[in-house]
C-alpha positions as CSV (number, residue, x, y, z in Angstrom):
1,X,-2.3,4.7,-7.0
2,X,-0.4,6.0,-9.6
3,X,-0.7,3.4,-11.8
4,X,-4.4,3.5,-11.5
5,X,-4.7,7.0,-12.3
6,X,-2.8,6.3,-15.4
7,X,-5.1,3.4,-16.5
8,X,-8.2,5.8,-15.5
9,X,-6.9,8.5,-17.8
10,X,-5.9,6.3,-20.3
11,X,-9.3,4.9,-20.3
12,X,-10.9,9.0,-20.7
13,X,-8.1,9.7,-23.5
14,X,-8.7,6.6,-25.6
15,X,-12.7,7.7,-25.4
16,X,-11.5,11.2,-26.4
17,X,-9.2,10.4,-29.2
18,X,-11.7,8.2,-31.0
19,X,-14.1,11.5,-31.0
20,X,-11.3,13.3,-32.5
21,X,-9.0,11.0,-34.8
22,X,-6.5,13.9,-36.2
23,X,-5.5,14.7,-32.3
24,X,-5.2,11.4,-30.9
25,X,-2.0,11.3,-29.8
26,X,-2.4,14.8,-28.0
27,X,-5.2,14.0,-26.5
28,X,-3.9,11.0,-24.9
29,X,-0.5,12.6,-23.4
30,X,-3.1,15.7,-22.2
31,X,-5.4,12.9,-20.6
32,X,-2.1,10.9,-19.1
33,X,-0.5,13.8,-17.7
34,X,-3.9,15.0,-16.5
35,X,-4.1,11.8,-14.4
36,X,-1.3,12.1,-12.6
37,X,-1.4,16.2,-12.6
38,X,-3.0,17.0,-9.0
39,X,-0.3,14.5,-7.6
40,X,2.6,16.9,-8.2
41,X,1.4,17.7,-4.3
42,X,3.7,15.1,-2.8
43,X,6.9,14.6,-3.4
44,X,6.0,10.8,-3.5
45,X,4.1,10.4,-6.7
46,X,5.1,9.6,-9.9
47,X,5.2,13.1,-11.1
48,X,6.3,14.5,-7.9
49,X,9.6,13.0,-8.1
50,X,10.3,13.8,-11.2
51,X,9.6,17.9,-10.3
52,X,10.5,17.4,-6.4
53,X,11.4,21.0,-6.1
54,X,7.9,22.4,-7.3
55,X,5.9,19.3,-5.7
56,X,8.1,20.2,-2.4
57,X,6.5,24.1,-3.1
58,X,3.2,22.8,-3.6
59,X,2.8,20.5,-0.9
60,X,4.2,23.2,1.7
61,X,1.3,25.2,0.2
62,X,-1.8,23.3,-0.2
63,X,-1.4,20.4,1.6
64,X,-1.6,16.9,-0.3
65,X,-5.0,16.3,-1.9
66,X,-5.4,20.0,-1.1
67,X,-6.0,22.8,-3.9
68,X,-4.8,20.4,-6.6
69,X,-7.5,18.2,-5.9
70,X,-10.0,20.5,-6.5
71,X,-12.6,22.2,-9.3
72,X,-10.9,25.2,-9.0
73,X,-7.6,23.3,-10.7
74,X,-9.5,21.3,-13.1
75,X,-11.1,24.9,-14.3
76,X,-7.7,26.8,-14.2
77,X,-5.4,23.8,-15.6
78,X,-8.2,23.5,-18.7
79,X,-8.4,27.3,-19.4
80,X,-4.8,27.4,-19.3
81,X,-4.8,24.6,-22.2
82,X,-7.9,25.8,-23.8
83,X,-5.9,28.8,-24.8
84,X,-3.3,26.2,-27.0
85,X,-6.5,23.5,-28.2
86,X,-9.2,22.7,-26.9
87,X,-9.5,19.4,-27.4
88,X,-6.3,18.8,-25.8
89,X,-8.0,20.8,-22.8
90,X,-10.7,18.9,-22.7
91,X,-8.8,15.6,-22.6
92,X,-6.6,17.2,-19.7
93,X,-9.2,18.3,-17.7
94,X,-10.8,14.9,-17.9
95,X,-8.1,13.1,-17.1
96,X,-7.8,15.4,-13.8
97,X,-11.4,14.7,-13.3
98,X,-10.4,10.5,-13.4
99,X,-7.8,11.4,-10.7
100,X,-10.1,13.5,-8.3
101,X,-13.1,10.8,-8.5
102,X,-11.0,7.9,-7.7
103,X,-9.2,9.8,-4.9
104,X,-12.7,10.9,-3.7
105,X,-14.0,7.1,-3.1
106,X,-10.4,5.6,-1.9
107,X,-8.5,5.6,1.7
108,X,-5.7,4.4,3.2
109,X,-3.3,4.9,6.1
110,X,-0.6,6.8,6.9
111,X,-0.1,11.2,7.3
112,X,-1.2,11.7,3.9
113,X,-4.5,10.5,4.8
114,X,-4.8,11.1,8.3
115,X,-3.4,14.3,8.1
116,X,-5.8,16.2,5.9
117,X,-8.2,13.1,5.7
118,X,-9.7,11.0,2.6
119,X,-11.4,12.5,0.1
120,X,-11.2,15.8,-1.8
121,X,-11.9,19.5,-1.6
122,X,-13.8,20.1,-4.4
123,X,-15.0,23.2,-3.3
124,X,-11.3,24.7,-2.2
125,X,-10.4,27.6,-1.9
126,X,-13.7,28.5,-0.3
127,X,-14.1,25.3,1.7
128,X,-11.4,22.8,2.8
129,X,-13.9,20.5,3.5
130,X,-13.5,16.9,1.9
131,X,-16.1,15.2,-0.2
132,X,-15.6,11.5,-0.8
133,X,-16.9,8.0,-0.1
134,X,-14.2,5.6,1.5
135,X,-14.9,2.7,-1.2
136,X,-11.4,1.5,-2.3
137,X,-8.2,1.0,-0.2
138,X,-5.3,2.4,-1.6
139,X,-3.2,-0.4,-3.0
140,X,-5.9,-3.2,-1.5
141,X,-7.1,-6.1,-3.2
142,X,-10.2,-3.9,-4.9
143,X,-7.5,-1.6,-6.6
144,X,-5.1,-4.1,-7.2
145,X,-6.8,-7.2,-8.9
146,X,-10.7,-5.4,-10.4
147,X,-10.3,-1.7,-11.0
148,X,-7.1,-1.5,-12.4
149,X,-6.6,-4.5,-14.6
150,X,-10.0,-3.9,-16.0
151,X,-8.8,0.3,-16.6
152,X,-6.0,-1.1,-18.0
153,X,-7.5,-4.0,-20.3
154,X,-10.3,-1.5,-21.4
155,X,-8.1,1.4,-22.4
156,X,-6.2,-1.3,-24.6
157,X,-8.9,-2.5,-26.2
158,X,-10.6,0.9,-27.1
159,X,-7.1,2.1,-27.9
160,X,-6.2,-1.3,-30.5
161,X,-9.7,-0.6,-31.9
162,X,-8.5,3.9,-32.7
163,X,-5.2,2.0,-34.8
C-alpha cells in the first residue's frame, strides 16, 4: 500500500500547504514522508528498503504495525519536529495519522498480517491490542481502482489549484 499512503498524505499536505502558502513545500515532504514513516517497520516497504538496517532494528523490536503504528509515534515523531516548525510538524504528524487509519480499516494475507493481526495498536506501549475494521484488502480491487486513483486525482487537483 505504499502508494496509497503516499496519495493519502499527499492529499493531508496539499490541504496543509494551502493553509500555510510560505511553507508549502515543507509541508508536503513532512506530510509525504509522514505517510510512509510507520512503515520503516518492515524491511519490505518503500522506506524500509531504503534504511534496511534500521527497519531490520525496528521490526526485530516492535513487530510490523507494532509501536510505529501507534499514538504514541504520531505524539513523539511531531514533538520531535515541533521543536524545528511547527507547521512542518503538524503536516508530519498528519500524514502518519493518513497511514495509521488506512492500515486500521485494511487486511490482507500473509505473516505480516497473520502474525500480529490487522489493524493497529493505537494504544501501544500500554496495550498491544489492535484497533481496526477489516474494510479494504490490501492491493484488492477497492484499493486499487476507487481509493487510490481518487487520493491521487484529488491531491492533484487541490495541489494545481496552491500553484
Amino acid at each position: 500500500m505504499g502508494r496509497t499512503h503516499l496519495a493519502l498524505g499527499a492529499v493531508a499536505g496539499v490541504q496543509l500547504a494551502a493553509q500555510t502558502p510560505g511553507l508549502g513545500l515543507p509541508i508536503m515532504a513532512a506530510a509525504l514522508f509522514g505517510a510512509i514513516l510507520p512503515d520503516v517497520d518492515t524491511p519490505y516497504s518503500k522506506l524500509g528498503r531504503r534504511l534496511w538496517p534500521l527497519s531490520r532494528l525496528v521490526l526485530q523490536v516492535f513487530g510490523h504495525r507494532g509501536g510505529t503504528h501507534s499514538a504514541a509515534f504520531v505524539l513523539l515523531a511531531t514533538a520531535l519536529m515541533w521543536l524545528v516548525s511547527p507547521p512542518v510538524a503538524l503536516a508530519l504528524g498528519a500524514g502518519i495519522l493518513t497511514h495509521l487509519a488506512a492500515d486500521a480499516i485494511s487486511y490482507g494475507h500473509g505473516t505480516r498480517f497473520t502474525a500480529r493481526g490487522a489493524g493497529v495498536p493505537l494504544l501501544w506501549p500500554l496495550s498491544d491490542r489492535k484497533t481496526g475494521l477489516r474494510l479494504v484488502k490490501v492491493n484488492g480491487a477497492l484499493e486499487n481502482l476507487v481509493i487510490l486513483p481518487w487520493m491521487a486525482l484529488y491531491a492533484a487537483q487541490i495541489g494545481w489549484a496552491l500553484i
